[in-house]
C-alpha positions as CSV (number, residue, x, y, z in Angstrom):
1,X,53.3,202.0,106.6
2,X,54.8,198.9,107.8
3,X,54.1,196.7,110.8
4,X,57.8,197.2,112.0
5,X,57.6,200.7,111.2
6,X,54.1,201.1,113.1
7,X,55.5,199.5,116.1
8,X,58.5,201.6,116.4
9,X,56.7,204.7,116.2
10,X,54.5,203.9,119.2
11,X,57.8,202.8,121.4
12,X,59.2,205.6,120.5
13,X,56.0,207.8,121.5
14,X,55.7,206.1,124.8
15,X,59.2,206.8,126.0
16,X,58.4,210.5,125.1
17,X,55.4,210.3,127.0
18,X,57.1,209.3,129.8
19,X,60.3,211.6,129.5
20,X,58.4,214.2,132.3
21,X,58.1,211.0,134.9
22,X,61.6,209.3,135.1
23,X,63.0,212.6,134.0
24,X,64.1,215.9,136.1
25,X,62.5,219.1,135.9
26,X,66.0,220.0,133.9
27,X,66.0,217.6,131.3
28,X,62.1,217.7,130.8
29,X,62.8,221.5,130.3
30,X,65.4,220.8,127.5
31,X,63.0,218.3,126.1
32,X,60.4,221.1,125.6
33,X,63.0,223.6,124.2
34,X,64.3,220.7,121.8
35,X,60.4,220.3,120.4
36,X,60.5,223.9,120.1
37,X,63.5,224.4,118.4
38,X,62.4,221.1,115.9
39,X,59.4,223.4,115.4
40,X,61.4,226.3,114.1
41,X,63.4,224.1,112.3
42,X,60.7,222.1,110.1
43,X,60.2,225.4,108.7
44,X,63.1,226.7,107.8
45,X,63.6,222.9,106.2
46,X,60.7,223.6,104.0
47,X,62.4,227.0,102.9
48,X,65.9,226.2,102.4
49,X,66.3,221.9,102.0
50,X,63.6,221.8,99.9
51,X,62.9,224.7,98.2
52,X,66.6,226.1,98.0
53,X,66.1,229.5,100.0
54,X,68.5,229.2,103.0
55,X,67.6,231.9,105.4
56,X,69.9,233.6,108.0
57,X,66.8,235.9,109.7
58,X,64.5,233.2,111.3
59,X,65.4,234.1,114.6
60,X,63.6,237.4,113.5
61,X,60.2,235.5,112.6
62,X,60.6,233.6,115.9
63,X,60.4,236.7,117.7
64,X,57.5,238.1,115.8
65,X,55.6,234.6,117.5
66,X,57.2,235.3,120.7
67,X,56.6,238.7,121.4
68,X,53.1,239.4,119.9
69,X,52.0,236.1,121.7
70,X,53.1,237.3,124.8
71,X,51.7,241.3,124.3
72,X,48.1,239.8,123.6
73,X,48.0,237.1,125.6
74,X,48.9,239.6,128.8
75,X,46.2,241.9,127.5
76,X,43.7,239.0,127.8
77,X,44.8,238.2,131.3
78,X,42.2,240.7,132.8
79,X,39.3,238.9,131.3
80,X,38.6,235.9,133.7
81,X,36.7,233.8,130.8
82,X,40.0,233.9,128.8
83,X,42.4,233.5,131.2
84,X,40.7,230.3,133.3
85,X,40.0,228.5,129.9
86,X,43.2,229.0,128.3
87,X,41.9,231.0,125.1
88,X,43.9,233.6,126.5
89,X,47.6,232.0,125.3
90,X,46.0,230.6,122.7
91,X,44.9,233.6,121.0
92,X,48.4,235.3,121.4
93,X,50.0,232.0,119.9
94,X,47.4,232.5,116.6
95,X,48.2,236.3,116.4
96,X,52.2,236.1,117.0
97,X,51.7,232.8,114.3
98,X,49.7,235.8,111.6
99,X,52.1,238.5,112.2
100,X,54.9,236.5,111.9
101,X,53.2,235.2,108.4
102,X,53.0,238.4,107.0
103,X,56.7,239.4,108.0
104,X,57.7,236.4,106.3
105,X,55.6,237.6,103.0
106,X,57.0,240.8,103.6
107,X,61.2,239.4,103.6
108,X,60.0,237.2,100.9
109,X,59.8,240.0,98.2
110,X,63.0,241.8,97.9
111,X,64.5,237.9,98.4
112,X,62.8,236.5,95.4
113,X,65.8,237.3,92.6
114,X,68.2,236.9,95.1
115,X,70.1,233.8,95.8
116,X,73.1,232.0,97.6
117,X,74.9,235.1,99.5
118,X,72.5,237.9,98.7
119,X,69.7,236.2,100.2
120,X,71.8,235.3,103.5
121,X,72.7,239.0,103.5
122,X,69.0,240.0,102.9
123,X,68.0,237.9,105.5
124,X,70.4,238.5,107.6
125,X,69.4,242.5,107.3
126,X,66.0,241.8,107.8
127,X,66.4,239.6,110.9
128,X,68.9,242.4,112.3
129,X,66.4,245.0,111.8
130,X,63.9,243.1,113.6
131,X,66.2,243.0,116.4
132,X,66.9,246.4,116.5
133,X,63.7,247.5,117.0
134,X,63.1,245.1,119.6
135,X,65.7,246.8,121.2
136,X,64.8,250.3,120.6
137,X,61.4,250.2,120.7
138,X,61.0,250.3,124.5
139,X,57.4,251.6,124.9
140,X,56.1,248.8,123.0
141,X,58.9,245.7,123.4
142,X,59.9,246.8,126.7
143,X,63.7,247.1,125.4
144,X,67.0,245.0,126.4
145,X,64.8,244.0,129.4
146,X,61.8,242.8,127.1
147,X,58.6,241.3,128.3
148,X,58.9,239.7,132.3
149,X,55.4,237.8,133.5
150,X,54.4,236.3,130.5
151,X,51.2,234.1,131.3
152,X,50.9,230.3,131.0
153,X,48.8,228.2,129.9
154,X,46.1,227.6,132.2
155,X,42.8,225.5,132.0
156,X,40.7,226.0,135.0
157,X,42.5,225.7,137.9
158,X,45.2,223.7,136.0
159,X,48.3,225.5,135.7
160,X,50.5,224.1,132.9
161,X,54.0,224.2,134.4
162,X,57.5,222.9,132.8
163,X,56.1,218.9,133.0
164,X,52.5,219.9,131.6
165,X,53.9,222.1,129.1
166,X,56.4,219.2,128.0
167,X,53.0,217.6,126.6
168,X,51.7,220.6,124.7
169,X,54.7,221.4,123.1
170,X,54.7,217.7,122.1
171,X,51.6,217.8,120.5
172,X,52.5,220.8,118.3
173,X,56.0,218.9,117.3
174,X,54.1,216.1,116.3
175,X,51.2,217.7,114.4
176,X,54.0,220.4,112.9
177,X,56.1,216.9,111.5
178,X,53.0,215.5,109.9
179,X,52.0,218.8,108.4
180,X,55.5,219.2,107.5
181,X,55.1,215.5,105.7
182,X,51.6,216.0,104.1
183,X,52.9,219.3,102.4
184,X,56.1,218.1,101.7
185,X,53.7,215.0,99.9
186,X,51.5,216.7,98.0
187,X,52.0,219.0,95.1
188,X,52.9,222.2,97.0
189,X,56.0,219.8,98.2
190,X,57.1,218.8,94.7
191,X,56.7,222.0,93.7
192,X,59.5,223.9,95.7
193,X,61.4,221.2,94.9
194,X,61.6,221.4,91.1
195,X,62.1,225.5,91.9
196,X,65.5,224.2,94.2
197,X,66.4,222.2,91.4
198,X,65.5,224.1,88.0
199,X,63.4,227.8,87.9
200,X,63.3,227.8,83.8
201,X,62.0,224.0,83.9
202,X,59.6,224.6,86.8
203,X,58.1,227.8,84.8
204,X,57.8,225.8,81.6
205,X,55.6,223.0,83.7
206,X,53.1,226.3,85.4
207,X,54.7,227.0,88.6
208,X,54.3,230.6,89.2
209,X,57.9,231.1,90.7
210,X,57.7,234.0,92.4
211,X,54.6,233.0,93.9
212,X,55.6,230.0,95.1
213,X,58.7,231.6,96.4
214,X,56.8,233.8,98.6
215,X,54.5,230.5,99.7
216,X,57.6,228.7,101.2
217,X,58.4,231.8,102.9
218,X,55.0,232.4,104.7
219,X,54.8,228.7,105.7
220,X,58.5,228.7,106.8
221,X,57.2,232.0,109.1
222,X,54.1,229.9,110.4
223,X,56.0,227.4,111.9
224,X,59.0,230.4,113.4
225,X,56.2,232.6,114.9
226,X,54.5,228.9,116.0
227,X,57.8,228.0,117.8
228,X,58.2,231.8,119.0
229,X,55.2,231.9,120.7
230,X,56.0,228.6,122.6
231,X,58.9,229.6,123.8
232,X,57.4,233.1,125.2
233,X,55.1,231.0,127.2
234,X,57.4,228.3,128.3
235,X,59.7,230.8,129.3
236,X,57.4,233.6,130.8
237,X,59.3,236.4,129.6
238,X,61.0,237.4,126.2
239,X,64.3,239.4,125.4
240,X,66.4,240.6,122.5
241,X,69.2,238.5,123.4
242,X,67.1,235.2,122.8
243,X,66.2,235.8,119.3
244,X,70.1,237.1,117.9
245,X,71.6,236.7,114.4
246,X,73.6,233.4,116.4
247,X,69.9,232.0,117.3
248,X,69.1,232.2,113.4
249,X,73.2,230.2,112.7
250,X,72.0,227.2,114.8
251,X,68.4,226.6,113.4
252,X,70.4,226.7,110.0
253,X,73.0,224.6,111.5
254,X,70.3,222.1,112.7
255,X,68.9,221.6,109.5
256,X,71.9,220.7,107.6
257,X,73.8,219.0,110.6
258,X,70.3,216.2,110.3
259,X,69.7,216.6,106.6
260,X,68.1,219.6,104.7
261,X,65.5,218.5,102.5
262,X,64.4,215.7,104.8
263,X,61.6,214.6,106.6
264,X,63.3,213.8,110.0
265,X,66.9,216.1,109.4
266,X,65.5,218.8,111.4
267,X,64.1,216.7,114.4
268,X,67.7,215.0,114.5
269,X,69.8,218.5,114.0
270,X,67.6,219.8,116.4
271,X,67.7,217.5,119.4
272,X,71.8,216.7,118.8
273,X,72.0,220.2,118.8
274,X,70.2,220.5,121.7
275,X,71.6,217.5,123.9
276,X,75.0,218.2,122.4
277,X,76.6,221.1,124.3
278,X,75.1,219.0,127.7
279,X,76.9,215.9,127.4
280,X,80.1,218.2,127.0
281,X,79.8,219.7,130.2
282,X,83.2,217.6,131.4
283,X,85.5,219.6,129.0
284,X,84.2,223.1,130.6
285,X,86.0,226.0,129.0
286,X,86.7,223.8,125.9
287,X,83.4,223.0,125.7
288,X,82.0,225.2,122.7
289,X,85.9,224.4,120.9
290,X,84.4,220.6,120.7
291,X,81.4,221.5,120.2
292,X,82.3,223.9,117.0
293,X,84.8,221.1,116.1
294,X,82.2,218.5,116.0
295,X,79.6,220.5,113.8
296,X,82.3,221.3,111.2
297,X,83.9,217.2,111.5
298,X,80.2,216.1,110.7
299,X,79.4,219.0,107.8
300,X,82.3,218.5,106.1
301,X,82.4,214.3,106.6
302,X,78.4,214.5,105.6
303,X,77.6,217.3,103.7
304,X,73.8,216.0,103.2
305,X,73.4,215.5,106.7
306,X,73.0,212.3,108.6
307,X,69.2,211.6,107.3
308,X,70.4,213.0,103.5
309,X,73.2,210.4,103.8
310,X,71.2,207.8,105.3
311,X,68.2,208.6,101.9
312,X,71.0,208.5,99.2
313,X,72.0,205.1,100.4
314,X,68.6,204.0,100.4
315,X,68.4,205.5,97.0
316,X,71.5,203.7,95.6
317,X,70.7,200.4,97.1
318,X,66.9,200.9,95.1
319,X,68.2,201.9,91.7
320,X,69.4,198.5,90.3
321,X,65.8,198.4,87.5
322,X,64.8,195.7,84.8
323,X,62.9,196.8,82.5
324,X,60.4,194.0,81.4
325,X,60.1,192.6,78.0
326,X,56.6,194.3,77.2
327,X,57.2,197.5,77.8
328,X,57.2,198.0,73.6
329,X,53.5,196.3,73.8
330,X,52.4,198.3,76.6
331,X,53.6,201.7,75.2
332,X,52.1,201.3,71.7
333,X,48.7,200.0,73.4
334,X,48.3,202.8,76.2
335,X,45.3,205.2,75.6
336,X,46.0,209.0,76.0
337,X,42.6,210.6,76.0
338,X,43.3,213.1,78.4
339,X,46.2,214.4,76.0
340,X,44.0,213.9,72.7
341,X,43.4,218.2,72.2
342,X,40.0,218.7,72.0
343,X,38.1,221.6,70.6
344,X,36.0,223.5,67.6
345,X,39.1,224.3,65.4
346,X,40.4,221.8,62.8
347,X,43.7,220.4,61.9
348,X,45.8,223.2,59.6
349,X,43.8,226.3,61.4
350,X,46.6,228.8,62.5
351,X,47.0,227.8,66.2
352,X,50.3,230.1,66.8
353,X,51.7,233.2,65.2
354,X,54.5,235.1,65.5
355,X,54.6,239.5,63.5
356,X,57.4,240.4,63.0
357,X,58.8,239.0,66.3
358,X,62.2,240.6,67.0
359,X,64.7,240.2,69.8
360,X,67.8,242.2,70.2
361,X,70.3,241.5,73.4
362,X,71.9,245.0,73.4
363,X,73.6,245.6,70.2
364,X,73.0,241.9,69.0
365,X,69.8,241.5,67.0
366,X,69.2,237.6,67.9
367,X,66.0,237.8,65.8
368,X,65.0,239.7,63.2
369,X,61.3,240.3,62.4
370,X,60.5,236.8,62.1
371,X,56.9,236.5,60.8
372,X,55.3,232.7,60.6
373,X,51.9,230.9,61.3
374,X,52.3,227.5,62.7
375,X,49.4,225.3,61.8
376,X,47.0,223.3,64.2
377,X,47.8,219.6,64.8
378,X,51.2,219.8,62.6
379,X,54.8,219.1,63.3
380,X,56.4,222.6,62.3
381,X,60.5,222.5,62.8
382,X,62.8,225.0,62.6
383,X,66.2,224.4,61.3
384,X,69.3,226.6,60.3
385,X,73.1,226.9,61.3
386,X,74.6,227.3,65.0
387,X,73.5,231.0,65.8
388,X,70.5,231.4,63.8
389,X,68.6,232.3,66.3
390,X,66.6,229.2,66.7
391,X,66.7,228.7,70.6
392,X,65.9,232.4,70.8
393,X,63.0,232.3,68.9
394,X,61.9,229.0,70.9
395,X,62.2,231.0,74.3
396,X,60.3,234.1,72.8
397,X,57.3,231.5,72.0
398,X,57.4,229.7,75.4
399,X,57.9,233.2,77.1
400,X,61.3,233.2,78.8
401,X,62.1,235.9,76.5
402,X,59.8,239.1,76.1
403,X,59.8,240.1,72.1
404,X,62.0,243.6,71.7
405,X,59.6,244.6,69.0
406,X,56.5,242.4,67.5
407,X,54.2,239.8,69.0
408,X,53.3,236.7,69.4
409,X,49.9,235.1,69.2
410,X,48.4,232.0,70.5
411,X,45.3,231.6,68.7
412,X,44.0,235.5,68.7
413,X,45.1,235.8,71.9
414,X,48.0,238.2,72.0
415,X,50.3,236.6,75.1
416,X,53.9,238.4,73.9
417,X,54.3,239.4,77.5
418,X,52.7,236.5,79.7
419,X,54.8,234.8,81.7
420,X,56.0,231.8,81.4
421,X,54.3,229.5,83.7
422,X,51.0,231.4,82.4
423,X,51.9,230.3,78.7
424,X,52.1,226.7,79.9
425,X,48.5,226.6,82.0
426,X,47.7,228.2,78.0
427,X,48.6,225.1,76.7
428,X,52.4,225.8,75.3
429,X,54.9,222.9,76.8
430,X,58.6,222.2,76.4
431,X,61.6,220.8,76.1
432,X,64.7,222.2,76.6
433,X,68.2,222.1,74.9
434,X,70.2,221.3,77.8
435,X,68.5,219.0,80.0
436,X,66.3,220.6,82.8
437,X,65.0,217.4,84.3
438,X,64.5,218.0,88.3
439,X,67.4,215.9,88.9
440,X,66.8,214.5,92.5
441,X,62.9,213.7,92.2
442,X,62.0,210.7,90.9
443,X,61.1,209.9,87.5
444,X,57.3,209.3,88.3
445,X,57.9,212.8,90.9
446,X,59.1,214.8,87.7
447,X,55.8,213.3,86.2
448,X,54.0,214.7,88.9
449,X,55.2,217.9,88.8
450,X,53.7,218.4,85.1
451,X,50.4,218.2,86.2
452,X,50.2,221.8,88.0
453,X,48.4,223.6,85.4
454,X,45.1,221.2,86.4
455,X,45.2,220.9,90.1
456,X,43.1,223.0,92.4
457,X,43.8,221.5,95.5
458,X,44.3,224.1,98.3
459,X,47.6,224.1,100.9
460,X,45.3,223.7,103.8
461,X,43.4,220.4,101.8
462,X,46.9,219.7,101.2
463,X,48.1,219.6,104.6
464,X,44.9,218.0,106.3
465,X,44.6,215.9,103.2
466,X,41.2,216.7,102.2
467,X,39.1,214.9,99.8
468,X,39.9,216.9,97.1
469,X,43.0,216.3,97.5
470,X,43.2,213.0,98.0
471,X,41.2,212.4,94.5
472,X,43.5,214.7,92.7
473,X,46.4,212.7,94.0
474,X,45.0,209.0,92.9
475,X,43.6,210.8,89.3
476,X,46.9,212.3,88.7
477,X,49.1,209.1,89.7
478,X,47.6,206.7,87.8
479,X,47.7,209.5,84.9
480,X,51.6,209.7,85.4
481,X,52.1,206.5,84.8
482,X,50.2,205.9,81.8
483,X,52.7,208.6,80.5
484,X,55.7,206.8,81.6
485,X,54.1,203.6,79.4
486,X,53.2,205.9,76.4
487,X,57.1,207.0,76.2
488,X,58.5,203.6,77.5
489,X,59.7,204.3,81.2
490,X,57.3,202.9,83.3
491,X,59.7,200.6,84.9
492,X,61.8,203.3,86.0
493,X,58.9,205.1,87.8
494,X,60.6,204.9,91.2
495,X,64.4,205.7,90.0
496,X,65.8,209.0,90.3
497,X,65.9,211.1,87.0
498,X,69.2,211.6,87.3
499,X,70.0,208.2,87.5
500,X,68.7,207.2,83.9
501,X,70.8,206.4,80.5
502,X,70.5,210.0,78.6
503,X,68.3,208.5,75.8
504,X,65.9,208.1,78.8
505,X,66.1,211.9,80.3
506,X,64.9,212.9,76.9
507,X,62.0,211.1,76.8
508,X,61.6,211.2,80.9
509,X,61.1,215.6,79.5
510,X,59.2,214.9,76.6
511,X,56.1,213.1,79.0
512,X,56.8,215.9,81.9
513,X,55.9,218.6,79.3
514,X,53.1,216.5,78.3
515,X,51.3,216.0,81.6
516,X,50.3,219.7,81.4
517,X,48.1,218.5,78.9
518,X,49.1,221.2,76.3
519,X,47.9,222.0,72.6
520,X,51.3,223.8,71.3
521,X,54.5,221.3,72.6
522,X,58.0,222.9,72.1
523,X,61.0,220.5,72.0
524,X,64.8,222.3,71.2
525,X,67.0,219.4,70.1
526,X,65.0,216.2,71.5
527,X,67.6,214.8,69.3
528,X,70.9,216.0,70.6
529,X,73.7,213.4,71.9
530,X,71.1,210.0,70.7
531,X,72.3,207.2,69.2
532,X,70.6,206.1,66.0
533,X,68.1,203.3,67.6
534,X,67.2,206.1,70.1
535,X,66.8,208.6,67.4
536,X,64.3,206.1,65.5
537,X,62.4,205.7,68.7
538,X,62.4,209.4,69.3
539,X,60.6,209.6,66.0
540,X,58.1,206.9,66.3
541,X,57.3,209.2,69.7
542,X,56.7,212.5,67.9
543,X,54.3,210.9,65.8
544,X,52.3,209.6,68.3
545,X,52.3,212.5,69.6
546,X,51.1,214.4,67.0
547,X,48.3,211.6,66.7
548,X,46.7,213.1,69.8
549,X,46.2,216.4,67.8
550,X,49.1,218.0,69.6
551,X,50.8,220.8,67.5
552,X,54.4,220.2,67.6
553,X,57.3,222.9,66.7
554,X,60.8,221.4,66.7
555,X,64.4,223.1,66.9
556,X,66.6,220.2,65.5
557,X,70.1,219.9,63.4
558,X,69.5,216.3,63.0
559,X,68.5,216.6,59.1
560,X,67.1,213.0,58.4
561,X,64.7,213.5,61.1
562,X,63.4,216.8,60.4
563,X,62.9,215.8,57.1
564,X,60.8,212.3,58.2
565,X,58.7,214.1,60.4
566,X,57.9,217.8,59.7
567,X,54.7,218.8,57.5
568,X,56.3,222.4,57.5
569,X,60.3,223.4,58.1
570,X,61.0,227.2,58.5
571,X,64.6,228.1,58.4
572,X,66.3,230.8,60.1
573,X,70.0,232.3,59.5
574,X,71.9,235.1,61.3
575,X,68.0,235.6,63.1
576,X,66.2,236.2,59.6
577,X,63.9,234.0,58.3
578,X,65.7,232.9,54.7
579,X,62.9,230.0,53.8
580,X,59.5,228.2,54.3
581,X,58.0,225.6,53.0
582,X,57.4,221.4,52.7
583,X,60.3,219.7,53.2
584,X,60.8,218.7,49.6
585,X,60.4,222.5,48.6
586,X,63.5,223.4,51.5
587,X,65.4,220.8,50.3
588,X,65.7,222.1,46.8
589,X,66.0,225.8,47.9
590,X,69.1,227.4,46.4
591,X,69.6,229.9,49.9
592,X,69.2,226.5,52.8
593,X,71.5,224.3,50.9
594,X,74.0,227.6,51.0
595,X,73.3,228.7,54.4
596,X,72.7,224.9,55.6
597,X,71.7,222.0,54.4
598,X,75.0,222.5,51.6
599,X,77.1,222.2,54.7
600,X,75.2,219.9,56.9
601,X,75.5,217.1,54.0
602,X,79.0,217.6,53.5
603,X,79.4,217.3,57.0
């Protein structure tokens, strides 16, 4: 961190500090709900702006915080120990911040194939319901009238009133940002990102989807029942009306009025959001009008947010890379050890094999008892005409299609129905036909990513930033960018993927599938849209690829280099297999120059 930066950060901690001293009660009671609301918001940041699941039912989640805090810590009131020290609220804060956890595990599971609009309306169910039996349950919630003497904080014969609570809620904005930062950091971070910005590509790299899905859920609910129970003891009552479906619209609104998917958007939506409908108290009646109008002017003017608009200029200004003169020398001299595939078997041992592997989509059979062994430590490619069922047979391998009928075996290891991310912490990678790079991370980020199959680093070492984690993080960095030397990108380590010439993205693929360290690597039509210079260099890349004992299968129409590389070509037509052998033997094969190669060099 810089000195500038350094400095800034204390100023501005200082003047925060001091808020409750120059400040009126009023305005020290808005700063506390601000830090509250910035609370509530950091997690629904981590759920929808960077993990893509925008969620209309927090206010729900809050409420869980709010009212099981305040239940418990009333309960506790009777016991003097508890009450004088404080442990009192702070027991009701860890219960309401667990219940609210496992409500948030419990919304996350009909929500996981859901997206766009049917999550909102999922959400927005769920957080309705919660409501409703706020309402209802009158025994328990104490109904529309909800929970009235709500106990504060007190340590000893301190009693922490609006000013002294302004300094605990603080505390817990400031730890909840830096938590918010280190996870955000770290792999669990990168990981919701790459499921934002490509499911099938995040699967391919290990991430278990589903479960990762549900983790940005239960975190997002940590910090809602966090914030929830705040509020219930700043406030020192609860209601219904306080945690409404409109409640959930403005932590939404917060998020993306400051930036979703930034560090600091939600402390900016939050506290404009906050301060906003105060500084409009002169138009009276039109007051909300503006206030709607100005939301909607800034949404539509900014639609990444202030901070989103604020990081892509950043980004922009940063992207302007020259790529030094030795990058050839320092891409042929890298050492790979970590990818060299270690191991008893030897180089032609069957390491993969499909029986009779079939795949029908309804009435179209896509794949027709296909029956092949691919040999250990060889380039294998499959070739044939558009529609041959090459792709298919490509996702039945790397798992994003269960066989209809038949199996698939990796070694003797039947894995036909493993999921995908499974298959890749197996040691299958890939590539896929239409680019699924994670378009808004970095290039040395997408790197990053790749490396899930071999980290071990828990969310709370994570988010403290334990020593495991911290040794993972170095081991893994310098790791990533040997990679980026092996295939040439170094330079561009700090660009955004998205950003790079197309010949690049291809290669930028290539070294994320090969950061999960795999035996078996996949790559559908590495070739496609290259010009011939970045088709020779694509080549040169295979083979050194294969030089590390990596099995390679390829799905290429670019005949030349199927024919330079492959030590075995199986080609498929209409989903049957129609050939196998060398490549001289299928290039003098009466059935591939008719289904194929006949047309492919008349072409």
């Amino acid at each position: 961190m810089s000195t500038a930066r350094i400095s800034s950060s204390i100023v501005l901690l200082l003047f925060l500090g001091a808020v409750p001293l120059f400040a009126g009660t009023y305005y020290t009671f808005l700063g506390v709900m601000a830090f509250i609301y910035i609370i509530v918001a950091i997690g629904l940041n981590i759920l929808g702006g960077y993990t893509g699941l925008f969620s209309l039912g927090h206010a729900g989640l809050m409420a869980m915080g709010a009212y099981a805090s305040a239940m418990l810590s009333k309960q506790l009131v009777a016991v003097d120990f508890l009450a004088t020290s404080g442990l009192n609220v702070l027991a009701g804060i860890v219960l309401g911040i667990f219940l609210a956890c496992v409500v948030g595990a419990i919304i996350a599971y009909p929500s996981l194939k859901a997206k766009g609009p049917y999550l909102a309306m999922i959400t927005i169910s769920f957080g309705w319901i919660i409501w409703k039996v706020l309402v209802e349950w009158i025994s328990v919630t104490g109904g529309e009238l909800g929970i009235t003497g709500v106990p504060r904080l007190t340590l000893g014969s301190i009693l922490f009133d609006t000013q002294k609570f302004y300094y605990v809620a603080l505390a817990f904005c400031l730890a909840s940002l830096i938590l918010q930062r280190n996870i955000v950091r770290s792999r669990f971070g990168r990981n919701f990102m790459a499921l934002k910005m490509s499911e099938h590509a995040a699967a391919a790299v290990g991430i278990g989807v589903y479960r990762y899905k549900v983790l940005a859920f239960v975190i997002s609910a940590f910090f809602a029942g966090l914030g929830g129970a705040l509020f219930a003891h700043q406030q020192n009552y609860v209601n219904p009306d306080t945690f409404h479906f409109f409640d959930s619209v403005f932590y939404l609104l917060a998020i993306l009025f400051g930036g979703a998917g930034t560090l600091m958007g939600p402390v900016l939506g939050a506290v404009i959001l906050t301060l906003l409908p105060e500084m409009l108290h002169g138009f009276d009646m039109y007051r909300l009008i503006v206030y709607g109008v100005i939301i909607i002017g800034v949404l539509y003017l900014i639609p990444t947010g202030i901070c989103g608009e604020i990081a892509a200029r950043r980004r922009r200004k940063a992207e302007s890379v020259v790529v030094p003169a030795t990058a050839a020398q320092e891409q042929a001299a890298v050492k790979m050890d970590r990818l060299r595939v270690a191991g008893e078997g030897h180089k032609g041992d069957v390491i993969l094999r499909a029986k009779e592997a079939t795949m029908r989509f309804g009435g179209l059979l896509a794949v027709d008892r296909v029956s092949v062994d691919f040999g250990r430590g060889a380039i294998h490619s499959i070739i044939g005409p558009n529609g041959a069922g090459k792709t298919t047979f490509l996702n039945m391998i790397s798992g994003i299609y269960v066989p209809t009928a038949g199996s698939i075996h990796l070694y003797d290891k039947d894995i036909s129905r493993w999921k995908p991310h499974v298959r890749a912490t197996g040691g299958i990678a890939r590539t896929f036909q239409n680019l699924q790079l994670f378009s808004d991370m970095s290039v040395l980020d997408n790197i990053l990513v790749g490396f899930q199959p071999h980290l071990g680093a828990s969310l709370w070492q994570a988010a403290l930033r334990g020593k495991r984690f911290r040794m993972e993080e170095e081991e893994i960095r310098k790791e990533a960018m040997d990679l980026l030397t092996f295939v040439g990108l170094k330079a561009y380590s700090q660009s955004i993927a998205s950003s790079l010439p197309y010949g690049h993205q291809r290669k930028l693929e290539i070294a994320r599938a090969l950061a999960t360290r795999p035996e078996l690597l996949l790559l559908d039509e590495p070739a496609a849209g290259l010009n011939a210079a970045e088709i020779d260099d694509l080549d040169a890349l295979i083979k050194r690829i294969q030089s590390l004992g990596i099995t390679v299968i390829l799905v290429e129409h670019h005949v030349d280099l199927v024919m330079s590389l492959s030590d075995r070509i199986v080609v498929l037509d209409h989903g049957v297999k129609i050939a196998e052998g060398t490549p001289a033997e299928i290039q003098n094969n009466k059935k591939v120059i008719e289904a194929y190669l006949g047309e492919s060099t008349n072409a």
